[in-house]
VOFI-396405 format. One record per residue: x, y, z of N, C-alpha, C in turn. Coordinates in steps of 0.05 Angstrom, whole numbers. Atoms other than C-alpha are relative to their C-alpha. Layout:
# VOFI-396405
- X;Y;Z;X;Y;Z;X;Y;Z
...
# end
This chain:
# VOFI-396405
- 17;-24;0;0;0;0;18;25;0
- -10;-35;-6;26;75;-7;-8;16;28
- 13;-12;-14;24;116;35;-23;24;8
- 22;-10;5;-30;159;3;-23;-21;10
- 15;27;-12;-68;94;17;-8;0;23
- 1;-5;-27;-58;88;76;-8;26;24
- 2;-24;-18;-68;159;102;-31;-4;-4
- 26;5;0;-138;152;69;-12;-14;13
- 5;20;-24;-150;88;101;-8;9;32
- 3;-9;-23;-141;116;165;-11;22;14
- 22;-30;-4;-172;188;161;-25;-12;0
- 27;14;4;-240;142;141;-8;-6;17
- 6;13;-23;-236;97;193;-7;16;28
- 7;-25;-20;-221;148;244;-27;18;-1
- 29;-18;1;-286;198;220;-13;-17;8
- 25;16;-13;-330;135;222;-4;1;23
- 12;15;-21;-325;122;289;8;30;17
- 7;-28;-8;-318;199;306;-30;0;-1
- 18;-6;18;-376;206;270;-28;-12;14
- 28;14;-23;-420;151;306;7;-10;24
- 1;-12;-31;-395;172;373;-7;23;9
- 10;-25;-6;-423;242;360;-34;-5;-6
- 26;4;-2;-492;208;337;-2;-4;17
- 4;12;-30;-494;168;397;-5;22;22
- -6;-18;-22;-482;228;443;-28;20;-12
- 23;-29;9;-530;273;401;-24;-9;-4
- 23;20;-15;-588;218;412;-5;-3;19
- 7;7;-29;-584;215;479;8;22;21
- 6;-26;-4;-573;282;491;-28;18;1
- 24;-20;3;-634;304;458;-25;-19;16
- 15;14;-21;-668;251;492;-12;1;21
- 6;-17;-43;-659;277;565;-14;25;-13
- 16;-30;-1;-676;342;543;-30;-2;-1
- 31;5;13;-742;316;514;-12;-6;33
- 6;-2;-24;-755;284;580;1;17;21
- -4;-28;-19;-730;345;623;-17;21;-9
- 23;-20;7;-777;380;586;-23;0;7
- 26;2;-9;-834;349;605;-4;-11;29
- 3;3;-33;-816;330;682;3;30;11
- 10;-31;-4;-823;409;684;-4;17;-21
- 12;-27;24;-857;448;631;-2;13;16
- 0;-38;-10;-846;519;632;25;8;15
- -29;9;-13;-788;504;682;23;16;-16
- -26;-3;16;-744;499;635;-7;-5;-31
- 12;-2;28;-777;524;566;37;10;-11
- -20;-12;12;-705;556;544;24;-23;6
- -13;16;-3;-673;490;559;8;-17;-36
- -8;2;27;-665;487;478;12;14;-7
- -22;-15;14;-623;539;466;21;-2;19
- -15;10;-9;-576;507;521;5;-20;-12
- -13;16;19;-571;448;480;14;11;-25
- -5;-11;26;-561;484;419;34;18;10
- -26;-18;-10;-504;526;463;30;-26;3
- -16;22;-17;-477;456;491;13;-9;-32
- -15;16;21;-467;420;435;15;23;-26
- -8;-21;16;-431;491;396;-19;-3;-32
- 22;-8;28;-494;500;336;-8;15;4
- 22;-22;-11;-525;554;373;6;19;-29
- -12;-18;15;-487;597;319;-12;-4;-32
- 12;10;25;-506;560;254;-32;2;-3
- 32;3;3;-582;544;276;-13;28;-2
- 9;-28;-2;-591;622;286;0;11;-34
- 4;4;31;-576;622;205;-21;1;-5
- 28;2;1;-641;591;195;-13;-2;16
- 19;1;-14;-681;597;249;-5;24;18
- -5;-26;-18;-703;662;292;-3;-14;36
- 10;16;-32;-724;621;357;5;-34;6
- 3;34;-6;-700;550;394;-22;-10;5
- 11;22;-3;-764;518;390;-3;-25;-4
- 4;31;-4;-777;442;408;4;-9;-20
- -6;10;28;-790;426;341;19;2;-23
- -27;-8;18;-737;467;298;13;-7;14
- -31;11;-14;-680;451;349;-2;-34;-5
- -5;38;3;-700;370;350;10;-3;-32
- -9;5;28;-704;374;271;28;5;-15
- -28;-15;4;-640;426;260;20;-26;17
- -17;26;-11;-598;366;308;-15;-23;-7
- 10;15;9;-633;316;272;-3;-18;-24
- 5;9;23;-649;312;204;11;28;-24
- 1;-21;20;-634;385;177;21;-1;-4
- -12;9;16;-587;373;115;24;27;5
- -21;-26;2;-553;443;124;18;0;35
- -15;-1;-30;-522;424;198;11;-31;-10
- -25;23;-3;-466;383;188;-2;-23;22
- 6;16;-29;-475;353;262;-12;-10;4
- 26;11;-9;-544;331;252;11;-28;-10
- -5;32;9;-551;254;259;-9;-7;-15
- 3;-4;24;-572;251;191;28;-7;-9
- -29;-13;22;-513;286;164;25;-14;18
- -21;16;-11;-464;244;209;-3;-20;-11
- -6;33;14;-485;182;193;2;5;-34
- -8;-8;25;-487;199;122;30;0;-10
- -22;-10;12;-423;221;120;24;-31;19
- -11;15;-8;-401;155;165;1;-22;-19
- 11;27;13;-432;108;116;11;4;-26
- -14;0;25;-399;143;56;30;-5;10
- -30;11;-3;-325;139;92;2;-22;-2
- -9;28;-5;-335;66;110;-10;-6;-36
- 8;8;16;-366;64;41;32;-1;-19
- -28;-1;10;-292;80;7;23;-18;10
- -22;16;-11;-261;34;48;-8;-22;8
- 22;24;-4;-303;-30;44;19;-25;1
- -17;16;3;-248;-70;34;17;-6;29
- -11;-3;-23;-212;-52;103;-18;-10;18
- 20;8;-11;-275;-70;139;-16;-25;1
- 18;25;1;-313;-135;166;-22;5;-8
- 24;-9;29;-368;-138;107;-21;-7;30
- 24;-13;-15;-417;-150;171;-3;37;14
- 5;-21;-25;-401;-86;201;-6;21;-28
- 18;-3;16;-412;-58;133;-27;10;-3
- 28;6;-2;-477;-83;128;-11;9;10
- 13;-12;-27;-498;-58;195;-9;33;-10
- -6;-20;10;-473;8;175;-23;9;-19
- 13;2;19;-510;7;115;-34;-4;2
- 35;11;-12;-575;-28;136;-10;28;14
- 12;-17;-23;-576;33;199;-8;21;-21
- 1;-30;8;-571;90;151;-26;-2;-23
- 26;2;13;-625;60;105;-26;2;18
- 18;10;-9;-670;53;163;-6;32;16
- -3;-21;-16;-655;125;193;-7;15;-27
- 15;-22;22;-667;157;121;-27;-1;-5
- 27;9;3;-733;119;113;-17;13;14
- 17;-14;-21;-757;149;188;2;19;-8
- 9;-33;6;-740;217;155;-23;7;-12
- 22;-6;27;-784;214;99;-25;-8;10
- 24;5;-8;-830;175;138;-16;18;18
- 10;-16;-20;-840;230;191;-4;-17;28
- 2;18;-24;-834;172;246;15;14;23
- -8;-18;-25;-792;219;293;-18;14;18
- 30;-17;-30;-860;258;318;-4;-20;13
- 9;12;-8;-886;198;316;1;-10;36
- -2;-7;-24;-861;182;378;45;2;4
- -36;1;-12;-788;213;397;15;-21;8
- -6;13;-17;-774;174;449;7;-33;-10
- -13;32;20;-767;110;403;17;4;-10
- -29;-3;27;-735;144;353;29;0;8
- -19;-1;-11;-677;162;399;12;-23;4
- -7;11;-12;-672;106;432;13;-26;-30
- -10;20;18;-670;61;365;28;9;-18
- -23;-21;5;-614;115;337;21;-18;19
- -19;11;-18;-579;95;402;19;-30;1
- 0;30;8;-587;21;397;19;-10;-30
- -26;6;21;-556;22;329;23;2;-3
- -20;-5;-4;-501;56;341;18;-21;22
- -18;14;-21;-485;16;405;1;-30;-13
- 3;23;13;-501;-52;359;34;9;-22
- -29;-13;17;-434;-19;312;23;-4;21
- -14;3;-25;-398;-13;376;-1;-37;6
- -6;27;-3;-406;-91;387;15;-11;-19
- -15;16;31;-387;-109;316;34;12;-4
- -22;-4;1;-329;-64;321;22;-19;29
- -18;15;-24;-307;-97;386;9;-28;-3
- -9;26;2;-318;-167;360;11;-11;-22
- -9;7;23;-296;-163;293;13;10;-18
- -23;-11;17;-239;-118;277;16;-8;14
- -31;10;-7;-162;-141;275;3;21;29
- -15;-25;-16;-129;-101;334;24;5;-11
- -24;-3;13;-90;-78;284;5;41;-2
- 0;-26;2;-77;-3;258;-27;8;-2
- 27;2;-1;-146;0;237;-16;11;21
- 14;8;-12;-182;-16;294;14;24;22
- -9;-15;-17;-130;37;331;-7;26;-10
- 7;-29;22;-148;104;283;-21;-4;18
- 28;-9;-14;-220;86;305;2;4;24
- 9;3;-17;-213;77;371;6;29;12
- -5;-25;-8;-174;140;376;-22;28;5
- 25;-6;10;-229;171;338;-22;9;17
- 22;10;-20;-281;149;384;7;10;27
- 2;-9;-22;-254;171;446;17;35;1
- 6;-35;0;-226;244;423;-32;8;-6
- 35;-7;-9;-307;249;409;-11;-1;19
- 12;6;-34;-324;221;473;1;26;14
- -18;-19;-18;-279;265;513;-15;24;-6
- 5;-16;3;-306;321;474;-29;17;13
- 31;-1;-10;-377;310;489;-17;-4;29
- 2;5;-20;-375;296;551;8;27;12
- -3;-35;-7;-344;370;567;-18;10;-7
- 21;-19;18;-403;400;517;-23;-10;28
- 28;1;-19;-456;358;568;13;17;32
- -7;-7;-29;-421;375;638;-6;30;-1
- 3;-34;4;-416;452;609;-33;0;8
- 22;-2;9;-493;447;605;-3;26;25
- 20;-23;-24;-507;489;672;12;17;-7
- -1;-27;2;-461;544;654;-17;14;-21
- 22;-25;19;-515;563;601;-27;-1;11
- 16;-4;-13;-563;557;655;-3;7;26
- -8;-5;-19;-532;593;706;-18;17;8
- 9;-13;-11;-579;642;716;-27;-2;16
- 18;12;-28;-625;593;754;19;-10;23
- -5;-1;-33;-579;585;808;33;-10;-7
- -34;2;-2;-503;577;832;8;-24;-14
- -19;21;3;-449;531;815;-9;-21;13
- 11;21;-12;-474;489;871;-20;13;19
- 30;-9;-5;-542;507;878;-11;-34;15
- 21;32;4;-587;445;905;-22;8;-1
- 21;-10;0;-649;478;893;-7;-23;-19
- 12;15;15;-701;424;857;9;-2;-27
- 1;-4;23;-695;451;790;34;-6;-8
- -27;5;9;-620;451;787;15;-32;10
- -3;29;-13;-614;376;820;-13;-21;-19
- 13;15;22;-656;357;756;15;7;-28
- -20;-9;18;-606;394;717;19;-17;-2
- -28;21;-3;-548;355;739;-6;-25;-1
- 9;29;12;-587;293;735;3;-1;-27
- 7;-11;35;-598;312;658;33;-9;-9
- -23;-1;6;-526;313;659;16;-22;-6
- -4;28;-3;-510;246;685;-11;-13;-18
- 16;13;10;-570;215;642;16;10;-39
- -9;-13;27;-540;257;577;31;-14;-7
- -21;19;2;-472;210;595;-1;-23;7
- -1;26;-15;-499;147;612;5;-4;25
- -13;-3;-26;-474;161;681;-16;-3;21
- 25;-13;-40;-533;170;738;5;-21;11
- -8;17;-10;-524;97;750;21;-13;20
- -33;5;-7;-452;90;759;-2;22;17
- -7;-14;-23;-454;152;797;-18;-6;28
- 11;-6;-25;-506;138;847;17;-28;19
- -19;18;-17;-468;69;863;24;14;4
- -14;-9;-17;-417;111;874;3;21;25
- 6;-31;-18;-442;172;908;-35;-2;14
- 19;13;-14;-502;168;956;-16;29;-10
- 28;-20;15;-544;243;921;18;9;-14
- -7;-16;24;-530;287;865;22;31;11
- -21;-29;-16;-473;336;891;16;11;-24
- -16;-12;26;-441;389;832;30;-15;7
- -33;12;-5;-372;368;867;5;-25;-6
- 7;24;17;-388;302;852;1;-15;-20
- 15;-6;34;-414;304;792;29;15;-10
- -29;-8;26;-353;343;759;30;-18;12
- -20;26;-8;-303;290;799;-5;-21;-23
- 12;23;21;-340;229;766;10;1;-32
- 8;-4;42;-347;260;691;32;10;-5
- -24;-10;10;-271;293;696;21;-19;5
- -14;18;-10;-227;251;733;-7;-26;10
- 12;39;-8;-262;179;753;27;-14;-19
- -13;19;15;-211;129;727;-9;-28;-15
- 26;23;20;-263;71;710;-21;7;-3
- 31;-11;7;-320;104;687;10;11;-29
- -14;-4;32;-308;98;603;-9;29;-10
- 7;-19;19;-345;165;591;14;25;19
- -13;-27;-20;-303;211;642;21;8;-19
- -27;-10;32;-251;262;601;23;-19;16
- -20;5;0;-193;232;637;-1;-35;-8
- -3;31;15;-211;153;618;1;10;-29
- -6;-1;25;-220;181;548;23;14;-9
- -25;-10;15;-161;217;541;23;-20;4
- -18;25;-10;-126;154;573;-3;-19;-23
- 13;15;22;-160;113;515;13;13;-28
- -16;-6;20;-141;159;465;34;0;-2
- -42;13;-2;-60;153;486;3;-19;-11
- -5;32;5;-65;84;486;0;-10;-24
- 8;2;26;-92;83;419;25;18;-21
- -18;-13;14;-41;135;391;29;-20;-1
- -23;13;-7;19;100;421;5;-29;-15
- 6;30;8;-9;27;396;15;2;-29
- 4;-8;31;-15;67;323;33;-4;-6
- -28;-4;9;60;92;327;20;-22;5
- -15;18;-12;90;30;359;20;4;29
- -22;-14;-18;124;76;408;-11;-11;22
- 6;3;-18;133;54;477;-5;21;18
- 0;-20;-26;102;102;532;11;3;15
- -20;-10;-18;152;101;578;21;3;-6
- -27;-1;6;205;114;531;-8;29;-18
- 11;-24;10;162;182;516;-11;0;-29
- 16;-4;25;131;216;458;18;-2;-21
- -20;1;24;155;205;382;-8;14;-21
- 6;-27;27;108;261;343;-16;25;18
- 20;-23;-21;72;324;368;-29;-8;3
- 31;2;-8;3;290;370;-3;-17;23
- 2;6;-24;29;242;425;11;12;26
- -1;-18;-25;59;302;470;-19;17;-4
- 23;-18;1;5;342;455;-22;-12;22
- 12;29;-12;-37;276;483;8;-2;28
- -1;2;-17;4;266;538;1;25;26
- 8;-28;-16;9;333;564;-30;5;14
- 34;-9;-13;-68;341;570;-1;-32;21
- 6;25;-20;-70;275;598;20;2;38
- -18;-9;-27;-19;287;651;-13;17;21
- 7;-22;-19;-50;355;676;-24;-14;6
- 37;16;-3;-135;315;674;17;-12;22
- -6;20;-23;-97;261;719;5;15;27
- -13;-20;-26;-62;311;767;-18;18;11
- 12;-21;-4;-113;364;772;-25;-6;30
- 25;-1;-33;-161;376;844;-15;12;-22
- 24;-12;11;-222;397;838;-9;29;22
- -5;-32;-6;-200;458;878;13;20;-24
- -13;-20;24;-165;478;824;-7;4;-27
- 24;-10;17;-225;467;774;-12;24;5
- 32;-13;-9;-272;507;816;21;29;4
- -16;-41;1;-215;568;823;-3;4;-33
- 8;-10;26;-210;562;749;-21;11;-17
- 28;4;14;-279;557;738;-4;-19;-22
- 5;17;26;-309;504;705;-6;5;-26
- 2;-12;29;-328;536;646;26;2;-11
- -21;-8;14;-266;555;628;18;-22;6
- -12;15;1;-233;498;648;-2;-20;-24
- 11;15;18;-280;452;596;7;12;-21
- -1;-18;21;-270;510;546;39;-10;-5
- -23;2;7;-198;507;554;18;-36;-15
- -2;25;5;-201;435;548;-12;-15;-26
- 19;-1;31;-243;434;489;13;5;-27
- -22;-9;22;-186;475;449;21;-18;-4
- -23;23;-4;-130;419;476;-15;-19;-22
- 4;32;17;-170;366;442;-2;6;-30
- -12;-2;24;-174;400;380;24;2;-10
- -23;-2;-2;-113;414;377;17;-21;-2
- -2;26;10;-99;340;385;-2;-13;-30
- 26;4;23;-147;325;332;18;16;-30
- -20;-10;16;-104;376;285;30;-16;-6
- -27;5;5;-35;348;301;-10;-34;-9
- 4;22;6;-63;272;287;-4;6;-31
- 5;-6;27;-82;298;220;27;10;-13
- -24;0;9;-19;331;209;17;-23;-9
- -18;19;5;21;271;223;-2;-23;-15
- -1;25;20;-19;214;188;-14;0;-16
- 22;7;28;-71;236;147;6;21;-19
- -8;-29;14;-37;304;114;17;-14;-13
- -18;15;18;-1;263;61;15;26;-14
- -2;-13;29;40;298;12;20;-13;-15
- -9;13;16;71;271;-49;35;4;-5
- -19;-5;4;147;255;-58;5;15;-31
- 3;-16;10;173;315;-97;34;-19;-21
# end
């Protein structure tokens, strides 16, 4: 293979499973909201243009739309063709990468691939999303996590299978900062660590928007902000916390390059990598709450692109011997 080949190869693989780790999250995101919407109407009617803030579209959707209502925000993160983000336009664009690279891929996972995106265009046209949300999400979800099995049981652990995984957990990481951010765009119902009703359904939202409420309540006996940004930042076994996923993505970089980790970094996308990972591991959560969380997630938000850039530099920015 060349290494034009190869860079393609691996930019593909990698989007895919970017790609349906940002559906997944943007399913079950809008999910909670749907529910938080209706365990207090009125409450929290402006709890759509916090999603729209959270997940960074607030900017685009304002393009076409003058107001976050229920229905334009679900459809605009959904199905509307002109938002890149929408789970539509991800999978779309997952099902044409893996579609270029059919050959690299176990023809079931393919299939899957293929099958989901026929079955998610069909509900468009069909208008089955009013029908009832709450399915739709959840079958969104289900697909995606059915991809997630096939990739677990049926790719080499070879280079491959390391692009994606990388992939998959710089998305994670990402989204998991975008949900935790959620209260600072709803700060002006109550503090940092408010426990007032409404904000204790907030931070639930939060947990439920990461798969988390579970895992946290076995670990934590009520819903505490200090808590709660422990768990989602630093937890060490809990797969959707930023510091397991930035631990995940190392692992995955290092695998890629062959380089051993304790004999340090060998391009700028694994000190870039280890750097952020280093400070996530080390960091109190006194020294979040001086920074402010906001700006800590924010700042952490730019690191991972930044990542995300130098990985591209190094293996997917081909250029041709001159």
């Amino acid at each position: 293979m060349t290494r034009r080949m190869l860079s393609r190869v691996a930019d593909s693989i990698y989007w895919v499973n970017r790609y349906m780790e940002r559906i997944e999250n943007y399913a079950r995101f809008i999910s909670v909201n749907i529910h938080l919407s209706l365990e207090a109407p009125g409450l929290f009617s402006e709890d759509w243009r916090a999603l729209l803030a959270a997940t960074a579209d607030e900017s685009l959707y304002h393009t076409f739309y003058d107001s976050p209502e229920r229905e334009s925000v679900i459809h605009f993160l959904t199905f509307d063709p002109r938002n890149p983000n929408a789970i539509f336009s991800c999978l779309s664009a997952a099902r044409e990468n893996a579609r270029t690279i059919r050959e690299a891929l176990p023809k079931e996972l393919w299939e899957h691939l293929n099958g989901f995106y026929l079955q998610i265009k069909e509900a468009s046209q069909r208008g089955s999303l009013w029908e009832s949300p709450e399915h739709f999400f959840e079958q969104v979800k289900k697909g995606v996590q059915l991809f997630w099995g096939m990739v677990d049981s049926t790719l080499s652990r070879q280079e491959g299978y390391y692009f994606g995984h990388l992939g998959r957990y710089l998305e994670r990481g990402d989204k998991t900062s975008r949900f935790l951010d959620i209260k600072y765009f709803t700060a002006h119902r109550g503090s940092m660590t408010s426990a007032q009703p409404q904000d204790l359904l907030i931070w639930s939202s939060v947990l439920k928007s990461v798969s988390a409420y579970n895992m946290y309540r076995q670990q934590y006996k009520s819903v505490d902000p200090e808590h709660l940004v422990a768990f989602l930042v630093t937890d060490k076994s809990f797969p959707r916390s930023i510091l397991y996923c930035v631990r995940e993505a190392e692992r995955a970089l290092y695998a890629i390059s062959g380089q051993r980790m304790e004999d340090g970094y060998s391009n700028e996308a694994e000190r870039a990598l280890g750097k952020l990972r280093h400070e996530i591991e080390y960091i109190t959560l006194d020294e979040i709450f001086t920074e402010g969380l906001h700006p800590f997630l924010d700042r952490f938000q730019r690191l991972n692109n930044q990542i995300d850039q130098e990985v591209f530099g190094h293996y997917f920015a081909w250029k041709p011997v001159e």
